[in-house]
DOLO-227126 format. One record per residue (C-alpha): x, y, z; residue in one letter. Coordinates in steps of 0.5 Angstrom, whole numbers, always signed. Layout:
<atom x="X" y="Y" z="Z" res="A"/>
...
***
This chain:
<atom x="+38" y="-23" z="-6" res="X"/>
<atom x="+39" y="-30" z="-3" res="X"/>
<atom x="+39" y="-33" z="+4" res="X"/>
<atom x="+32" y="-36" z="+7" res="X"/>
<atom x="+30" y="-35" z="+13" res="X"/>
<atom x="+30" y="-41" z="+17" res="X"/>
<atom x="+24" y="-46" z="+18" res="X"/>
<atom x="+25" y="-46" z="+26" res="X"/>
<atom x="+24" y="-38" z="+25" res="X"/>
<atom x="+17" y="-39" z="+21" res="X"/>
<atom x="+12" y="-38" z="+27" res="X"/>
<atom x="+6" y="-41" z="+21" res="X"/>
<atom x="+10" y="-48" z="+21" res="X"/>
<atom x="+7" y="-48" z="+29" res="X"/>
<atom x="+0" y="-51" z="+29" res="X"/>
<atom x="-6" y="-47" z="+29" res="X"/>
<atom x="-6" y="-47" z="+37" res="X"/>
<atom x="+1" y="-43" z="+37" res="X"/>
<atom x="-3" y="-38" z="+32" res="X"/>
<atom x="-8" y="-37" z="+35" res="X"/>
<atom x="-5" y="-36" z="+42" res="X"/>
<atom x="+0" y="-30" z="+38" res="X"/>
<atom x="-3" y="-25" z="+40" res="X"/>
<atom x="-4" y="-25" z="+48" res="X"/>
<atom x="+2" y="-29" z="+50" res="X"/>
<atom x="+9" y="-29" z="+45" res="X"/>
<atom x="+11" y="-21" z="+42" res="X"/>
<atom x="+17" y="-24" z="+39" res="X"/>
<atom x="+12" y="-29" z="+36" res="X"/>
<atom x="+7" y="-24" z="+34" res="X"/>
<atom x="+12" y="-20" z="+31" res="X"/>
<atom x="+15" y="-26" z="+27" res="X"/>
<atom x="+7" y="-26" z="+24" res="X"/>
<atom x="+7" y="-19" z="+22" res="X"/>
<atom x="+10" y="-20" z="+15" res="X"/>
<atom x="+5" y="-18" z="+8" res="X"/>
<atom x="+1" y="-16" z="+12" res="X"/>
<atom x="+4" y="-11" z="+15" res="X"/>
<atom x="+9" y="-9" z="+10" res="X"/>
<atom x="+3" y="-8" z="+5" res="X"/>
<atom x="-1" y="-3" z="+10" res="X"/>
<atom x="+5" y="+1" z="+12" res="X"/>
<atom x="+7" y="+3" z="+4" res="X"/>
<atom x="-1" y="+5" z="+3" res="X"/>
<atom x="+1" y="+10" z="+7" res="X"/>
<atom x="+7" y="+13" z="+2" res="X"/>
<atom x="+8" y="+21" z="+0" res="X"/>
<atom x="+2" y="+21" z="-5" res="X"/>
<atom x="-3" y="+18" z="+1" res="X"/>
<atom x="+0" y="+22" z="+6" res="X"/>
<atom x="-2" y="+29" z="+1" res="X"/>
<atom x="-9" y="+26" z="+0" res="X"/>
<atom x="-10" y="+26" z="+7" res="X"/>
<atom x="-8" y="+33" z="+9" res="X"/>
<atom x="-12" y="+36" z="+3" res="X"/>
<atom x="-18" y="+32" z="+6" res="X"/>
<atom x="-15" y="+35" z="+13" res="X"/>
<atom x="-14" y="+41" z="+11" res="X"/>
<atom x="-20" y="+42" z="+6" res="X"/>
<atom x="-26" y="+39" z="+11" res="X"/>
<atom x="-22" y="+39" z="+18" res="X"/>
<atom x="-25" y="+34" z="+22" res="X"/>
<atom x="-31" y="+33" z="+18" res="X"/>
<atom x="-29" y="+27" z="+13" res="X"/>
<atom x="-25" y="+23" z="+18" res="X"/>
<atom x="-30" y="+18" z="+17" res="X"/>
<atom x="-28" y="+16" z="+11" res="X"/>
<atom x="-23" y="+12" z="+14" res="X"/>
<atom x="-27" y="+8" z="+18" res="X"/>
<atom x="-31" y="+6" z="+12" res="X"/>
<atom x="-26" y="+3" z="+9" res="X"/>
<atom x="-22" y="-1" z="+14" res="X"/>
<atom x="-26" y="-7" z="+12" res="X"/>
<atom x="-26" y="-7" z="+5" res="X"/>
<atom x="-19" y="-7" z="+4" res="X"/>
<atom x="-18" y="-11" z="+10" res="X"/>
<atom x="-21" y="-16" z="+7" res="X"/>
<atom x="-20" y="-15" z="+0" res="X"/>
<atom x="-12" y="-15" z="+1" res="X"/>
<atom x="-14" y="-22" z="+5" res="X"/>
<atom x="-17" y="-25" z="-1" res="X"/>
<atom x="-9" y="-22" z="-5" res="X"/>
<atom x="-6" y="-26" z="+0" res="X"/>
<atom x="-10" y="-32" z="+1" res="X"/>
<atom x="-10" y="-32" z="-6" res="X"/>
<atom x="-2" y="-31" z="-7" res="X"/>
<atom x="-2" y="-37" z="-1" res="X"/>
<atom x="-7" y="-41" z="-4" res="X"/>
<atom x="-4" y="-42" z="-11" res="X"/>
<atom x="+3" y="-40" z="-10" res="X"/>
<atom x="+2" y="-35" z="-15" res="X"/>
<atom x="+1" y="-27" z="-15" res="X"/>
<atom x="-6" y="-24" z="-17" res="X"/>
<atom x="-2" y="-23" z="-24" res="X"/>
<atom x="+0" y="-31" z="-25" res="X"/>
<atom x="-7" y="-33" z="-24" res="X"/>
<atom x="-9" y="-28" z="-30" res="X"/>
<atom x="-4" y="-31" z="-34" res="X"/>
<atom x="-6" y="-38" z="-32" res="X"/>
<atom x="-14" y="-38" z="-32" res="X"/>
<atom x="-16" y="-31" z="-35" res="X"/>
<atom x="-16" y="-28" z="-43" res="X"/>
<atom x="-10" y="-24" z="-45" res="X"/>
<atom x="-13" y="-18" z="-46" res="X"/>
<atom x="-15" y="-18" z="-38" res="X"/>
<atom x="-9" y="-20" z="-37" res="X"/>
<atom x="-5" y="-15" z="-41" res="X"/>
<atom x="-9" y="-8" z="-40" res="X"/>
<atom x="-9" y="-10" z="-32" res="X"/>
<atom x="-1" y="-10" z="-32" res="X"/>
<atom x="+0" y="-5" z="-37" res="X"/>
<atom x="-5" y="+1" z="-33" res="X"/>
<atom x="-1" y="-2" z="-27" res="X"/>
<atom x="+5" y="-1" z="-30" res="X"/>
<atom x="+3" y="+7" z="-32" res="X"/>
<atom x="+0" y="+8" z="-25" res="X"/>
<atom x="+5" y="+6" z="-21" res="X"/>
<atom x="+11" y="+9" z="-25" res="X"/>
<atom x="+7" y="+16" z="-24" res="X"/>
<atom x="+7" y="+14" z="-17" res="X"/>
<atom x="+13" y="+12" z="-16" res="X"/>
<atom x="+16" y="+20" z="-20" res="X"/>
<atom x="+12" y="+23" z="-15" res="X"/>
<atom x="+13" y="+20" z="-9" res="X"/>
<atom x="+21" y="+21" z="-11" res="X"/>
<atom x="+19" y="+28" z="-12" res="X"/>
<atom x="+16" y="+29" z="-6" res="X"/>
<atom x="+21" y="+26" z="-1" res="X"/>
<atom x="+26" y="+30" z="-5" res="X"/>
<atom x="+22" y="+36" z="-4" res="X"/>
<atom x="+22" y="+34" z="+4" res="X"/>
<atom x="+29" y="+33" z="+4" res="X"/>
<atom x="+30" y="+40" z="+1" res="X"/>
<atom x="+26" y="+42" z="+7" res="X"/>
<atom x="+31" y="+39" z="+13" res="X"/>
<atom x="+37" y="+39" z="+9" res="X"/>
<atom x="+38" y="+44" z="+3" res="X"/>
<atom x="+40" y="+42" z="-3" res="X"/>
<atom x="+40" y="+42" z="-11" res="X"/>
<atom x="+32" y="+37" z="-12" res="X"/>
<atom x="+36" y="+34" z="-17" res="X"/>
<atom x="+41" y="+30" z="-14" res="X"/>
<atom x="+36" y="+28" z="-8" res="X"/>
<atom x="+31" y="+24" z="-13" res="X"/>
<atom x="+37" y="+21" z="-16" res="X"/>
<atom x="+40" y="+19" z="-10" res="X"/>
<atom x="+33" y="+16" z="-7" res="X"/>
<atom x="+32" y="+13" z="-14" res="X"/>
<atom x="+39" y="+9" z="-13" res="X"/>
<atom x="+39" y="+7" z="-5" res="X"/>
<atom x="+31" y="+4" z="-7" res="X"/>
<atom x="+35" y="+0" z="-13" res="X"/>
<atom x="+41" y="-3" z="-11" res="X"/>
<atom x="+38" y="-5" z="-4" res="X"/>
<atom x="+32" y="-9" z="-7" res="X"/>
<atom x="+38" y="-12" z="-12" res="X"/>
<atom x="+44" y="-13" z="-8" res="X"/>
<atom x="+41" y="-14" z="+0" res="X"/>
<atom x="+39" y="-21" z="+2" res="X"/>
<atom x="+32" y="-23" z="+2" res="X"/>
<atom x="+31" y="-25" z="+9" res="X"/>
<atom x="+34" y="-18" z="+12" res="X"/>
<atom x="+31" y="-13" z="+6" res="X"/>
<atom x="+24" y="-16" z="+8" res="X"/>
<atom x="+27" y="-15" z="+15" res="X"/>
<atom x="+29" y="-9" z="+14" res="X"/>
<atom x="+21" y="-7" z="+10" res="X"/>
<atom x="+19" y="-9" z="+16" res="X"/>
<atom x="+22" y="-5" z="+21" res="X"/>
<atom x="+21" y="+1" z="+16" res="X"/>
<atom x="+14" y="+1" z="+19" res="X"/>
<atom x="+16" y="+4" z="+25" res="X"/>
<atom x="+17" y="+11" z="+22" res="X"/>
<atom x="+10" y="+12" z="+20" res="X"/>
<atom x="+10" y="+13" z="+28" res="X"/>
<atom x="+12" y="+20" z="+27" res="X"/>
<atom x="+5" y="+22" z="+25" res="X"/>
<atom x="+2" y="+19" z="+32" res="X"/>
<atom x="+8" y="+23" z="+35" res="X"/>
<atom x="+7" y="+30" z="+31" res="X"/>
<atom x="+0" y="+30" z="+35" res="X"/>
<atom x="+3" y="+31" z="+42" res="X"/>
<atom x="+5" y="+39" z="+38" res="X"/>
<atom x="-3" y="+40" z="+36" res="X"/>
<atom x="-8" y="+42" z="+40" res="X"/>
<atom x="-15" y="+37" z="+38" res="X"/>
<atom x="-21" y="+39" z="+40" res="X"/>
<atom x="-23" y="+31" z="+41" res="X"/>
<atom x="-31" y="+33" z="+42" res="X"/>
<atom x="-30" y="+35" z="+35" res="X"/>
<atom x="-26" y="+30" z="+32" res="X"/>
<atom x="-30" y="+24" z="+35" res="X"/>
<atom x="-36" y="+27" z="+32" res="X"/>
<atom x="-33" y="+27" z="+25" res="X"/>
<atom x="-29" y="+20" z="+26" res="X"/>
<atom x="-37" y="+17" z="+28" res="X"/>
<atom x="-41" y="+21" z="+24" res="X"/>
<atom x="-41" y="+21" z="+17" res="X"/>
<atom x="-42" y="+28" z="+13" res="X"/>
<atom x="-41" y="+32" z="+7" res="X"/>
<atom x="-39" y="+38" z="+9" res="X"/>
<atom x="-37" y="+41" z="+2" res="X"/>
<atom x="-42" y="+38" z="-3" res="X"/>
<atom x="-38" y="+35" z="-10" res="X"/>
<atom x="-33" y="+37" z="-7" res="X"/>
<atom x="-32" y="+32" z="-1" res="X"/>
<atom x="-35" y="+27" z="-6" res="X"/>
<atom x="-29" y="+27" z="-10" res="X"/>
<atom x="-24" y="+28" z="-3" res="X"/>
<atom x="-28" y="+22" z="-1" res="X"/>
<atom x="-26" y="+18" z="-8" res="X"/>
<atom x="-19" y="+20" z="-6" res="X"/>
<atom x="-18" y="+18" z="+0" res="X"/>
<atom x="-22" y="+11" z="-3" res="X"/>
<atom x="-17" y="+10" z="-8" res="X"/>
<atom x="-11" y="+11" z="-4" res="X"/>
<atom x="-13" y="+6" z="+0" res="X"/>
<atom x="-15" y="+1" z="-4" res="X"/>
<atom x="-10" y="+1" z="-10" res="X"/>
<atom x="-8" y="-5" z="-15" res="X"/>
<atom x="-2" y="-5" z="-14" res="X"/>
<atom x="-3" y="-7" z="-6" res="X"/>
<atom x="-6" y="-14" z="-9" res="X"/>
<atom x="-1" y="-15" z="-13" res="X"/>
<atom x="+5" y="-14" z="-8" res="X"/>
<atom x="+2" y="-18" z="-2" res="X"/>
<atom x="-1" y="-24" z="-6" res="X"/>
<atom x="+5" y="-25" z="-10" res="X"/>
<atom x="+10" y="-24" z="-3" res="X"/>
<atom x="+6" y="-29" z="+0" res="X"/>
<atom x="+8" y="-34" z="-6" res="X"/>
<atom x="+14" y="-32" z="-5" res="X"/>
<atom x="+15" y="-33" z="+2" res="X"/>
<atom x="+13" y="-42" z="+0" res="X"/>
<atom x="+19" y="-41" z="-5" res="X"/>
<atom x="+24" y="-39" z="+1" res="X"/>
<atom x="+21" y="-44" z="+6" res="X"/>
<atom x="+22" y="-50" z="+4" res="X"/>
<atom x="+16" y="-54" z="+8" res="X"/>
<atom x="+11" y="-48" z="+7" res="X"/>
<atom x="+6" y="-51" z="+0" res="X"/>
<atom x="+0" y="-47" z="-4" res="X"/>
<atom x="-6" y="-50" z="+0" res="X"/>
<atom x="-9" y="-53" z="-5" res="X"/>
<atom x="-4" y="-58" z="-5" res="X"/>
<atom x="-3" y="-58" z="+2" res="X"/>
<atom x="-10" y="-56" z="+6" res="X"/>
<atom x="-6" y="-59" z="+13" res="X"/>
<atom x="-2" y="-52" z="+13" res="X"/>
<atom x="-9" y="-49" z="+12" res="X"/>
<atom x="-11" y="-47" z="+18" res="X"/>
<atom x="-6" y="-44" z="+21" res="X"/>
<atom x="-4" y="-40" z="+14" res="X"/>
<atom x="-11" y="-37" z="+14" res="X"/>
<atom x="-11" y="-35" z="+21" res="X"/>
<atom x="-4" y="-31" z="+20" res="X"/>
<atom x="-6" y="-28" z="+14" res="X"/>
<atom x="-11" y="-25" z="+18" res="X"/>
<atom x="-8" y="-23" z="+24" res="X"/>
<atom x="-1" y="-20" z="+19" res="X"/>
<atom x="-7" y="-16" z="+15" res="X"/>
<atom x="-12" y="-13" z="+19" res="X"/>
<atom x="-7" y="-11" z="+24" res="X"/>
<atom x="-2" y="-8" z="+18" res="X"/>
<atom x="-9" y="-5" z="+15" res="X"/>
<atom x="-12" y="-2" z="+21" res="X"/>
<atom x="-4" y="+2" z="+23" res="X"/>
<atom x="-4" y="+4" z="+16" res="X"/>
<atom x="-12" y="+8" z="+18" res="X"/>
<atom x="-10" y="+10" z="+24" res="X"/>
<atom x="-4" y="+14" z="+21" res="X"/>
<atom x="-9" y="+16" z="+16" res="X"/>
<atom x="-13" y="+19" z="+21" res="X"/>
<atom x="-7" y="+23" z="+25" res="X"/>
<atom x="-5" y="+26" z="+19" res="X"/>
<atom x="-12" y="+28" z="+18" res="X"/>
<atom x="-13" y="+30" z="+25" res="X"/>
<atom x="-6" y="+34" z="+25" res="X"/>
<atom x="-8" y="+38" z="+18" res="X"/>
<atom x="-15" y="+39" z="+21" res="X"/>
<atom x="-12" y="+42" z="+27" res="X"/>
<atom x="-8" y="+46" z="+25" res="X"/>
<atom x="-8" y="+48" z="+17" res="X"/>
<atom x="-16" y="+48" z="+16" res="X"/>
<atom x="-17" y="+52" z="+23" res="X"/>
<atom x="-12" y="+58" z="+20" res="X"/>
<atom x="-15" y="+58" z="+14" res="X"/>
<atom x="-11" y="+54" z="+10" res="X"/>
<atom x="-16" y="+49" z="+5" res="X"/>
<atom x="-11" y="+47" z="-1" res="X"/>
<atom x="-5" y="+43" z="+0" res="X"/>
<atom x="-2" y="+40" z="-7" res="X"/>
<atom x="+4" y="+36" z="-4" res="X"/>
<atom x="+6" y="+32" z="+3" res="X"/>
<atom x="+12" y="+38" z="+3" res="X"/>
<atom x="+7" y="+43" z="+2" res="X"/>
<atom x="+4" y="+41" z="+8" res="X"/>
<atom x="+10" y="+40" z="+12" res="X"/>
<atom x="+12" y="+47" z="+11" res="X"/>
<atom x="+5" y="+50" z="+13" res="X"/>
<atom x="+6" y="+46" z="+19" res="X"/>
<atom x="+12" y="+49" z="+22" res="X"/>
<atom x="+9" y="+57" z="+23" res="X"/>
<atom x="+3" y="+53" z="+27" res="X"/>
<atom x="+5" y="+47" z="+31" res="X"/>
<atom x="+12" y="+49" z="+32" res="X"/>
<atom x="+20" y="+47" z="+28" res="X"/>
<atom x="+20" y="+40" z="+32" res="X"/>
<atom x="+14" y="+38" z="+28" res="X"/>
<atom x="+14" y="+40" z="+22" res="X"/>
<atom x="+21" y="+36" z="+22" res="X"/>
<atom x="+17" y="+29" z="+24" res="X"/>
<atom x="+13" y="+31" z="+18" res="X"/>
<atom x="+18" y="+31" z="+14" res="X"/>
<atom x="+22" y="+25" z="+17" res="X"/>
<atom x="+16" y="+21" z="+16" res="X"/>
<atom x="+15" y="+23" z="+8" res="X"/>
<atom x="+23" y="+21" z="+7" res="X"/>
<atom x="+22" y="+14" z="+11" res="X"/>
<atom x="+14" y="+12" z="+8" res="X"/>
<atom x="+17" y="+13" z="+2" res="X"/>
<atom x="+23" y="+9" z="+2" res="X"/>
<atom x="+18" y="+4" z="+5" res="X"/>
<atom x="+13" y="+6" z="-1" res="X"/>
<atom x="+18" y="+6" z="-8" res="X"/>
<atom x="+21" y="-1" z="-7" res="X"/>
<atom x="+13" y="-4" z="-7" res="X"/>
<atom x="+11" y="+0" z="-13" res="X"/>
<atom x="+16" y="-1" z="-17" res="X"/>
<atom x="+16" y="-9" z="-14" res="X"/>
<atom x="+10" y="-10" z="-15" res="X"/>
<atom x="+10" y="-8" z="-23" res="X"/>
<atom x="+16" y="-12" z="-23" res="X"/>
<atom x="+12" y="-19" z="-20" res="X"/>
<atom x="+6" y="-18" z="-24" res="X"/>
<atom x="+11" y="-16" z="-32" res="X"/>
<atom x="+14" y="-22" z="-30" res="X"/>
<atom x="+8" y="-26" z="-27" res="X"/>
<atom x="+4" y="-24" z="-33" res="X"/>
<atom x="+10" y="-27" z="-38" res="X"/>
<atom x="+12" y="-33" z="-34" res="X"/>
<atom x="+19" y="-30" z="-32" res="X"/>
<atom x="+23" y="-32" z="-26" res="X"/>
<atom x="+21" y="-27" z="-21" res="X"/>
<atom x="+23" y="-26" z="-14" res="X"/>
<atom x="+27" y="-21" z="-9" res="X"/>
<atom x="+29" y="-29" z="-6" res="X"/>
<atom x="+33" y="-30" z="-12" res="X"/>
<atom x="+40" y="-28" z="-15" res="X"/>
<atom x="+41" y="-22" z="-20" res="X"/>
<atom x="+43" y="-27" z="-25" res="X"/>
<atom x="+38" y="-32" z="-24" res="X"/>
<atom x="+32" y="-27" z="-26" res="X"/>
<atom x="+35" y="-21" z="-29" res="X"/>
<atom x="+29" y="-20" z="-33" res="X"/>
<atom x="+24" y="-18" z="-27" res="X"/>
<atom x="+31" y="-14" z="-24" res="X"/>
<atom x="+31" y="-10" z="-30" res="X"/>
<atom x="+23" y="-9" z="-30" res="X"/>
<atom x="+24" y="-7" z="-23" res="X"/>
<atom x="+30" y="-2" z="-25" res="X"/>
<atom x="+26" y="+1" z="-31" res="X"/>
<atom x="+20" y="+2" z="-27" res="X"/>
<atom x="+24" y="+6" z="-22" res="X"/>
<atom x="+28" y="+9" z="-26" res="X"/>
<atom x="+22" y="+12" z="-31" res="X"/>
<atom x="+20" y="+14" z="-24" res="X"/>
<atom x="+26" y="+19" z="-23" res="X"/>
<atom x="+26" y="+22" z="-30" res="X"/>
<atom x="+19" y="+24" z="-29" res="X"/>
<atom x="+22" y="+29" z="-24" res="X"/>
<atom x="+27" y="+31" z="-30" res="X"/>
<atom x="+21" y="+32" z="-36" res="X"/>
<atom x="+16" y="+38" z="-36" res="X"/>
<atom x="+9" y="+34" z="-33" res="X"/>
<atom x="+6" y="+38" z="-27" res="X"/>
<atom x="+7" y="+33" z="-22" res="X"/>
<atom x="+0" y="+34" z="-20" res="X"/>
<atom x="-4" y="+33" z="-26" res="X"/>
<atom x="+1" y="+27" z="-27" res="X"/>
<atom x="-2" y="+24" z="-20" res="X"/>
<atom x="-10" y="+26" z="-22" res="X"/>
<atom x="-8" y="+21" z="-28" res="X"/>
<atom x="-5" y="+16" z="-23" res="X"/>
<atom x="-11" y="+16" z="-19" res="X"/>
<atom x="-15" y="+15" z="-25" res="X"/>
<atom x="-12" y="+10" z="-28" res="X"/>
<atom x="-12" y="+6" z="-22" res="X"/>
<atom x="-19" y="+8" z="-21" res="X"/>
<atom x="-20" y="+5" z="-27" res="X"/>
<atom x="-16" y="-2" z="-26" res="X"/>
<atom x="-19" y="-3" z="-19" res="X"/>
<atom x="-26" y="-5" z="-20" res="X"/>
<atom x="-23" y="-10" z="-25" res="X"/>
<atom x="-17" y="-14" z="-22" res="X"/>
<atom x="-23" y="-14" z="-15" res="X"/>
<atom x="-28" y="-18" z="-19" res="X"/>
<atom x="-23" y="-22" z="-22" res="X"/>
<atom x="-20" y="-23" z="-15" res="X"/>
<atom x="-26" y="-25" z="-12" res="X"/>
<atom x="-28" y="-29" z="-17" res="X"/>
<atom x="-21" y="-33" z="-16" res="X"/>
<atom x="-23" y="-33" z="-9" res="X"/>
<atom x="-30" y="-36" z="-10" res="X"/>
<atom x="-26" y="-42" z="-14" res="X"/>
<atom x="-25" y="-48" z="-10" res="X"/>
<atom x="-21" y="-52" z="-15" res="X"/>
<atom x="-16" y="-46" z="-14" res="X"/>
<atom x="-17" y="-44" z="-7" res="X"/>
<atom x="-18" y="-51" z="-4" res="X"/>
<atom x="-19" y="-50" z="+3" res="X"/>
<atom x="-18" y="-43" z="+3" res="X"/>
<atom x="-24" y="-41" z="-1" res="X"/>
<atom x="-28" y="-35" z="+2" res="X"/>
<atom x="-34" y="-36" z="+6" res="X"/>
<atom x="-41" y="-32" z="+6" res="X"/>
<atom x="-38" y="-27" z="+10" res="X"/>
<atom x="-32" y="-25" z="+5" res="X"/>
<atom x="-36" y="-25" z="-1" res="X"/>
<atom x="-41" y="-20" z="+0" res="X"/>
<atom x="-35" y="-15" z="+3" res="X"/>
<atom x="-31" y="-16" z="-1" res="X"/>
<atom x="-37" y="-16" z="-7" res="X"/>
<atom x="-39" y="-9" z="-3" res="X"/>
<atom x="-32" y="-7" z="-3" res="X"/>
<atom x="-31" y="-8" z="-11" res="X"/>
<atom x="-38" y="-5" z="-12" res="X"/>
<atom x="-36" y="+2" z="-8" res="X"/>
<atom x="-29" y="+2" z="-12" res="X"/>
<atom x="-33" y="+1" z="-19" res="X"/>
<atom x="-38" y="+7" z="-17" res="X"/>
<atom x="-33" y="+11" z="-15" res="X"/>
<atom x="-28" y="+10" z="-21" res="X"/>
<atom x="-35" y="+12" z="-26" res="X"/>
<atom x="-36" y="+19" z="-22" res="X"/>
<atom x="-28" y="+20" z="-22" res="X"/>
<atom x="-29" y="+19" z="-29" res="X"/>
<atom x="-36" y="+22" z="-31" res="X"/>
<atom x="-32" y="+28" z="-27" res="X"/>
<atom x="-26" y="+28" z="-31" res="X"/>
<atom x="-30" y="+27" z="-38" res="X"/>
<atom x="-33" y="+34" z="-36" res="X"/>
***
């Protein structure tokens, strides 16, 4: 990939004033700040999450809807902390540990990175072939190995400028979730009421939902994918420099940043919330409580909310996980090749980091013969959802301690306010990892 977007075009290199203005007065310029941000938030919302979520739907209807708005802050400002971070540096959370941290930190978070995001990348390739069977019949087979390539070769062979263009607009599809609503009768009052009031309506049960729907929305490789975009994105705009080094650009970055993280977290919860809304109304009022896949799903909503619906369920698993694939199998490649000191980067040319193109190719190609090998997909994404268990609260609290570096960080260091949400955040995770753990060793 080659061609950089234009310096004119880079709504950061205003002055903090045009910034903070964006949001009420320029949509083109609000659109121009939406990038990481966005991206990251919109591929939280992939083909396994969109599974979580209509299980917890489905299982507890209404009553574990909360969750979602628990957790909006912890990942808002855990994700802004990767991207400051990536902005700060001008290396991914991967390239800090390989710089400031012991090997063994290093290696064991990019190896469980690696496993966990090829065993999602396997069921998310899985789930949009399933969806597609659905719509479109045809051999499974050849829909895995299609989607596989399309992801590959557009990361390889498109231009930066309008592959992260294309990510970008990608994110419109997650709006069939809000549109599948209009064929579901909600009943608001109760909904309101498990949305406000948090509950454990299923004991053990939702307790393990709960971590879940946690670790689907807070998940390693998310950090990974927007602090090394935001590196990135300074190698393609000549003028952008890592704060530390240029602490006058500071202000404005942090106040993009924020504004491109907690609009793309916040649409990535509302998605979160209208699938729960929608399997609530209609998979758990008729009795239907377990939902192994996000195609499972999809196929028990076409008797209840009509053929329509269903179609927009579907169409959205194909188009998340287009959006989703490229990001897993992206941010293992940064973080192999930040972690090896290798060329990285979707702005360069095949030829100039053929070994972060490799890695990038492997991870999804691993990914599709997972759906050819005899694994249960479902225990396979149990192990997924432990490893990143496993690999969150370590990578949060090396994060956290980065962000609290002013030698690394310079002028983007986090404040009070950050760091004990952040701490908190990374405290809820380690918490939940133990029990998703102490759950399975039982």
């Amino acid at each position: 990939m080659t061609q950089a977007p234009k310096e004119s075009d880079d709504p950061e290199l205003g002055n903090e004033r045009d910034v903070a203005a964006t949001v009420g007065s320029s949509k083109p310029r609000l659109l121009g700040l939406l990038g990481p941000g966005l991206i990251t938030g919109a591929s939280d919302d992939d083909p396994s999450g969109i599974a979580t979520y209509s299980q917890a739907g489905a299982q507890f209807g209404f009553g574990i809807s909360w969750a979602m708005l628990f957790s909006y802050p912890l990942m808002s400002v855990t994700q802004e902390i990767a991207a400051r971070i990536g902005r700060a540096t001008g290396h991914g959370v991967a390239g800090i540990l390989a710089r400031h941290y012991p090997a063994w930190l290093l290696q064991g978070c990019v190896g469980l990175l690696l496993f966990a995001n090829v065993v999602n990348l396997g069921a998310d390739l899985g789930a949009m072939a399933d969806a597609t069977t659905l719509l479109m019949p045809g051999p499974r087979w050849l829909y895995v190995i299609l989607f596989g390539t399309v992801c590959i070769l557009a990361q390889i062979f498109m231009q930066y400028a309008r592959y992260v263009s294309l990510l970008k607009w990608s994110t419109l599809a997650l709006f069939a979730y809000f549109a599948t609503l209009g064929f579901v009768h909600i009943p608001w009052g109760e909904a309101l009421h498990g949305f406000l009031v948090p509950s454990l309506p299923g004991g053990m049960d939702a307790v393990t939902v709960l971590i879940a729907v946690l670790g689907t929305t807070i998940s390693p490789y998310l950090f990974f994918w927007q602090s090394s975009q935001e590196a990135e994105d300074q190698r393609v705009v000549p003028r952008r420099r890592p704060l530390v080094r240029a602490p006058s650009q500071s202000a404005a970055a942090l106040e993009r940043i924020r504004i491109d993280t907690y609009v793309g977290m916040g649409f990535s919860n509302l998605v979160a919330v209208a699938i729960m809304l929608t399997t609530a109304a209609t998979l758990h009022q008729h009795g239907i409580t377990e939902v192994a896949t996000s195609a499972q799903a999809a196929e028990a909503l076409r008797p209840l909310a009509g053929d329509f619906a269903f179609a927009l369920f579907a169409l959205g698993i194909i188009a998340t996980g287009l959006l989703a694939v490229p990001i897993l199998a992206g941010s293992a490649a940064y973080a192999i090749g930040e972690s090896r000191r290798w060329p990285v980067g979707l702005a360069r040319a095949p030829r100039e980091a053929r070994a972060f193109y490799g890695t990038l190719t492997a991870a999804t190609l691993l990914g599709v013969a997972l759906n050819f090998a005899p694994i249960d997909p479902i225990r396979a994404l149990f192990w997924s959802a432990v490893i990143n268990g496993v690999t969150v609260a370590p990578v949060m609290a090396v994060m956290m301690l980065v962000a609290s570096r002013r030698d690394l960080m310079g002028p983007a260091t986090i404040g009070v306010t950050m760091k004990a949400i952040g701490w908190l955040a990374t405290l809820v995770m380690t918490a939940a990892s133990l029990v998703t753990i102490a759950g399975w060793i039982a």
